[in-house]
N, C-alpha and C positions, 0 to 999 in steps of 0.2 A: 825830237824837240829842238837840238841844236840847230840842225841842218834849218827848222823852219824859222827860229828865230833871225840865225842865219843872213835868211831870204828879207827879211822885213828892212825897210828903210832906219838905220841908225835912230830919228826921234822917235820910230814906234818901238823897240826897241829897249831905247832909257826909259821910257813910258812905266811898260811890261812888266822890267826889273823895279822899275822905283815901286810897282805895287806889289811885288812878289816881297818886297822887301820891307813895304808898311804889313803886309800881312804878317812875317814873319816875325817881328818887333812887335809889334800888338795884338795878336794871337790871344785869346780867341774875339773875331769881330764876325759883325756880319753883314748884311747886304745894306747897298748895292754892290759892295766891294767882292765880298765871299759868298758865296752859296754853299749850302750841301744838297749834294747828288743823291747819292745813297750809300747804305752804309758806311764806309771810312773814307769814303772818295767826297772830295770838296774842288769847288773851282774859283780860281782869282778872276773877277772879270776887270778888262783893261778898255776903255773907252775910246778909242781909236777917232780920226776923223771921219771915217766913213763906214765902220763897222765896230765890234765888240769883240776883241780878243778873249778867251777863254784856258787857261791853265788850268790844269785839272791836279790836286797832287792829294796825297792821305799822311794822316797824322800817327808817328809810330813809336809806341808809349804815352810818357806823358808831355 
């Protein structure tokens, strides 16, 4: 996951975290922002200019 964020241009980037980071702060929400996958697995989607970034993470407790 580093190495790919890494690779992305610096604005996509602050983008990614800024929503990794409305997720985390406002927990529990949900789409367009979050999805659930399946089971404990859920994804942040990040709206890029040319595609949809996708983080996948799981919730451990409460």
């Amino acid at each position: 996951m580093r190495d790919w964020l890494l690779s992305l241009p610096k604005e996509e980037r602050r983008q990614i975290g800024k929503d990794i980071a409305y997720v985390q702060y406002k927990w529990p929400i949900g789409k367009p922002r979050v999805d659930h996958l399946r089971g404990g697995i859920w994804e942040v989607r990040t709206s890029l200019e040319s595609r949809i970034a996708r983080v996948l993470f799981a919730v451990s407790g409460q």
